[in-house]
One Martini backbone bead per residue (centre of mass of N, CA, C, O) as a GRO file, in nm:
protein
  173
    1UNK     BB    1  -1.360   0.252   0.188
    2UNK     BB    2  -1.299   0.031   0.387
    3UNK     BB    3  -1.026   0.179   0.531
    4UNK     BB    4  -0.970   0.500   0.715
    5UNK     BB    5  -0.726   0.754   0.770
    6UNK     BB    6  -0.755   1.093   0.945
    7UNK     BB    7  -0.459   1.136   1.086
    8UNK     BB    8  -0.292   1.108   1.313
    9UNK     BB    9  -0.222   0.815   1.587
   10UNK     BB   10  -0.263   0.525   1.455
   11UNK     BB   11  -0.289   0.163   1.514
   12UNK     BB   12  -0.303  -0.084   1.307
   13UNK     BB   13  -0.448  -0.409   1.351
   14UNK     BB   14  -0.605  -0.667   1.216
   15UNK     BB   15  -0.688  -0.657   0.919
   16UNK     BB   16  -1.001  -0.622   0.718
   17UNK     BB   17  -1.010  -0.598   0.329
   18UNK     BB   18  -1.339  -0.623   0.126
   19UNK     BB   19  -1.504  -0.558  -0.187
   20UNK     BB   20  -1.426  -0.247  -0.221
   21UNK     BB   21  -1.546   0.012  -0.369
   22UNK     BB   22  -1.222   0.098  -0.341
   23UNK     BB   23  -1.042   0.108  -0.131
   24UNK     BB   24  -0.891  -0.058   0.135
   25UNK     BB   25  -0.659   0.094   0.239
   26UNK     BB   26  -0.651   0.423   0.382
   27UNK     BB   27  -0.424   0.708   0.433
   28UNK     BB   28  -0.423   1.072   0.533
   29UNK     BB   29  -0.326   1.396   0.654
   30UNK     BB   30  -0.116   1.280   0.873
   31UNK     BB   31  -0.085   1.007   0.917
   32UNK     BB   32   0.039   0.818   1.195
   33UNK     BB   33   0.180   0.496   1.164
   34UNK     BB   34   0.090   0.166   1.216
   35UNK     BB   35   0.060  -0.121   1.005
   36UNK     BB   36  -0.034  -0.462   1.072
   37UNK     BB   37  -0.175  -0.719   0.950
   38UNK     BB   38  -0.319  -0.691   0.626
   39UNK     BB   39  -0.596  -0.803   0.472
   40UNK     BB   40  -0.661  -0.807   0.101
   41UNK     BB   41  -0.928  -0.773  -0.127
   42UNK     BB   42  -1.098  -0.719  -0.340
   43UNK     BB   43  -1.096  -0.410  -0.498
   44UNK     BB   44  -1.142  -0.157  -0.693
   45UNK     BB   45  -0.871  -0.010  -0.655
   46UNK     BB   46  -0.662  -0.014  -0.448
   47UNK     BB   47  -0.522  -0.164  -0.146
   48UNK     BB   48  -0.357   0.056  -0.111
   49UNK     BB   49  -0.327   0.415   0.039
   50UNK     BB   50  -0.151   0.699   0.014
   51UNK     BB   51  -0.127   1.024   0.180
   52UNK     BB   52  -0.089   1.317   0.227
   53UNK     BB   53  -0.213   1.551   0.059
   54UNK     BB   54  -0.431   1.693  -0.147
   55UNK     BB   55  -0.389   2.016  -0.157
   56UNK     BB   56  -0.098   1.957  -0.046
   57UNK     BB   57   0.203   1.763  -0.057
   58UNK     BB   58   0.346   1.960   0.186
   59UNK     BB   59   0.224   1.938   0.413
   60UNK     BB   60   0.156   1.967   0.745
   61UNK     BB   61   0.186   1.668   0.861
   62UNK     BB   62   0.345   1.426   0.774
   63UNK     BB   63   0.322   1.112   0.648
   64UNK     BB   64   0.385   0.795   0.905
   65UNK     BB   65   0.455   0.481   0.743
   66UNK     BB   66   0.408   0.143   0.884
   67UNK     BB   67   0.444  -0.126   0.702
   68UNK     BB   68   0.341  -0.479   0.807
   69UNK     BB   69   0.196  -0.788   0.695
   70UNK     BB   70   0.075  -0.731   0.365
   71UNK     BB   71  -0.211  -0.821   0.180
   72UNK     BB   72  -0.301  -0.868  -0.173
   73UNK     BB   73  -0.580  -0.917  -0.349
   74UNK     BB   74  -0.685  -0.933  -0.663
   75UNK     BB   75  -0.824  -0.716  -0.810
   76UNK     BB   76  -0.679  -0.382  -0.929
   77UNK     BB   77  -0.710  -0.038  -1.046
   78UNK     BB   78  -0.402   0.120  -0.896
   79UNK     BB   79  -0.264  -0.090  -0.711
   80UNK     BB   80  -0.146  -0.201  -0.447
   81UNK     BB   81   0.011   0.079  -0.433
   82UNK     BB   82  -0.097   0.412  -0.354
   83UNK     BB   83   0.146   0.724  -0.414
   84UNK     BB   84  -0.025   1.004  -0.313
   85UNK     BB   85  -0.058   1.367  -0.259
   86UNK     BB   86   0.294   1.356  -0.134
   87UNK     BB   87   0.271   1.085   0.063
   88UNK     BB   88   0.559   1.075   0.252
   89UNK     BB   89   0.646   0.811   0.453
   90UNK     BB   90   0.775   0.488   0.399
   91UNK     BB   91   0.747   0.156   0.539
   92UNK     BB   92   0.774  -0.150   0.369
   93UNK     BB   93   0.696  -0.493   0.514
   94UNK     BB   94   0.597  -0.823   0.363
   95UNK     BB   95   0.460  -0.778   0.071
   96UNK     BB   96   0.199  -0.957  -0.060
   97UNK     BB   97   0.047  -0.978  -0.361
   98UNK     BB   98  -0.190  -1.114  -0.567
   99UNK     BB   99  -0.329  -1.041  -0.889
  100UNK     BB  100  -0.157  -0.792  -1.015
  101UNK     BB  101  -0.038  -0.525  -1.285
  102UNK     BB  102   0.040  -0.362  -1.030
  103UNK     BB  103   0.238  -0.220  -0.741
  104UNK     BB  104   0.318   0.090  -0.813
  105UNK     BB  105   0.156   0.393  -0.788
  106UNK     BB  106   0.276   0.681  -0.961
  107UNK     BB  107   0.189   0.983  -1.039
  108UNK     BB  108   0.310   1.200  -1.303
  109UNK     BB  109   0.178   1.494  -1.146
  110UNK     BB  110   0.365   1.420  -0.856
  111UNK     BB  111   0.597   1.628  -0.726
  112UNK     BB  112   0.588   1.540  -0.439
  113UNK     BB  113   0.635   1.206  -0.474
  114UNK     BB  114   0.883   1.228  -0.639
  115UNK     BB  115   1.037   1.330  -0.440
  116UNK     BB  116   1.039   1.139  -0.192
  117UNK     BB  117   1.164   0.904  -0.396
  118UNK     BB  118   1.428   1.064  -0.435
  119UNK     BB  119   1.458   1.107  -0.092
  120UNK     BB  120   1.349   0.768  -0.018
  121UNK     BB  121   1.094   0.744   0.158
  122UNK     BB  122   1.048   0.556   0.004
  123UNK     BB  123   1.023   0.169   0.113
  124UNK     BB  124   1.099  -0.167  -0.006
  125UNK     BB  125   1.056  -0.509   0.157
  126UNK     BB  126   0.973  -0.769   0.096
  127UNK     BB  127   0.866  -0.833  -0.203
  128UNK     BB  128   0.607  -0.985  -0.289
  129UNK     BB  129   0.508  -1.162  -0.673
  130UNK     BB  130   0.192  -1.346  -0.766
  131UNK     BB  131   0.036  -1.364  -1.061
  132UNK     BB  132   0.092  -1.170  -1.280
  133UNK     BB  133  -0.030  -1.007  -1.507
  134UNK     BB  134  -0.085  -0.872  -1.784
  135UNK     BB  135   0.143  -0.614  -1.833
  136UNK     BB  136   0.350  -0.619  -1.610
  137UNK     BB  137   0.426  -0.370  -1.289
  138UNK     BB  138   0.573  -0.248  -1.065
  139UNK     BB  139   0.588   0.006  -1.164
  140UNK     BB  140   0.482   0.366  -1.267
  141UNK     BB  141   0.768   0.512  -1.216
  142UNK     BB  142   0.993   0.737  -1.405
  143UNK     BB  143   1.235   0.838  -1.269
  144UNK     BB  144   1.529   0.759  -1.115
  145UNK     BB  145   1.413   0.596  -0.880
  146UNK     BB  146   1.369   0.243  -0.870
  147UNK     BB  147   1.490   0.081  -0.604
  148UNK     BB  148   1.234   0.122  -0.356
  149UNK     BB  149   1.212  -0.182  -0.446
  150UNK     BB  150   1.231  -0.521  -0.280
  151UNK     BB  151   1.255  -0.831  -0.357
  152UNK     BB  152   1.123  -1.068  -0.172
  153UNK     BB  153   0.985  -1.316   0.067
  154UNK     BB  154   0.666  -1.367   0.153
  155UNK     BB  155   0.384  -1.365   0.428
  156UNK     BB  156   0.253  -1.130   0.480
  157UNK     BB  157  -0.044  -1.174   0.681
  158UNK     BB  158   0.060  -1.537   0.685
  159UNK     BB  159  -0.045  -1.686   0.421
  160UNK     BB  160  -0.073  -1.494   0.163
  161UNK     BB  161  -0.367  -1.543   0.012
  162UNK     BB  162  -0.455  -1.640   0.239
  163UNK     BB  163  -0.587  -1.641   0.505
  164UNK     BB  164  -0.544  -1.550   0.804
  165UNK     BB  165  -0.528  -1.757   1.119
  166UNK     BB  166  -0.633  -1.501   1.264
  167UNK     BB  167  -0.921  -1.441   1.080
  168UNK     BB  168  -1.040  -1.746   1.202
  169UNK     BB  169  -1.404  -1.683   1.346
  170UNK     BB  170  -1.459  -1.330   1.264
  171UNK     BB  171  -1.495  -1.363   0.981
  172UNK     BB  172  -1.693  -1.371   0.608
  173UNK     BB  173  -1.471  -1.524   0.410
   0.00000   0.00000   0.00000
């Protein structure tokens, strides 16, 4: 992983994370924080990735992820955000997409993520996609709610898909 938080109450700013062998950044185990201006791009795997626990999806402490000002630029072969081994509660605002053919993905035999999702924990707003892939889904969550993306206007990190203006000087991008 880029950049991966285990457990703990940290809160991220002003994160960069590229060509990571895995996800962009991860967080799992009761991770509680705030993540706010992260850009990602170019990962392995999934852009976000986020999970309760590896071993039981219900296990306590539950993970609370505050997310805003957000962007993710493809390719990823996991989606944009994976909400995966019981998830957790997540509040997503602000979020960017660019050049991925999922948006959010939550694994078909995650029973503790689809709970998680059906009881509104997961809430996306303000997600904006663009330049979407062949083949191109908002989630592959099959779910009864399907409502907990909602899109509208985003500028993510700070410009789009471009480097975010707080990030020139300091990165190697």
């Amino acid at each position: 992983d880029g950049i991966e938080f285990f457990g703990g109450t940290v809160n991220g700013k002003y994160l960069v994370s590229t060509n990571s062998g895995d996800d962009g950044i991860d967080f799992a185990d009761g991770w509680n924080g705030t993540g706010e201006n992260w850009y990602i791009s170019g990962t392995a795997k999934a852009g976000v990735e986020g999970s309760n626990n590896g071993d039981n999806g219900n296990a306590t402490p539950v993970t609370n992820a505050t997310l805003k000002n957000i962007t993710v630029v493809g390719p990823v072969t996991e989606g944009a955000l994976y909400f995966k081994e019981g998830g957790g509660n997540f509040t997503v605002d602000n979020f960017y997409i660019d050049g991925v053919n999922l948006g959010v993905k939550v694994k078909s035999t995650d029973v503790e993520a689809g709970a998680r999702i059906e009881a509104n924990a997961l809430i996306m707003t303000n997600i904006q996609f663009v330049n979407k892939l062949s083949g191109f889904k908002t989630t592959d969550y099959t779910g009864l709610n399907l409502g907990f993306v909602f899109e509208g206007t985003a500028t993510g990190a700070g410009n789009g898909s471009a480097l975010p203006t707080w990030a020139a000087g300091w990165t190697r991008f």
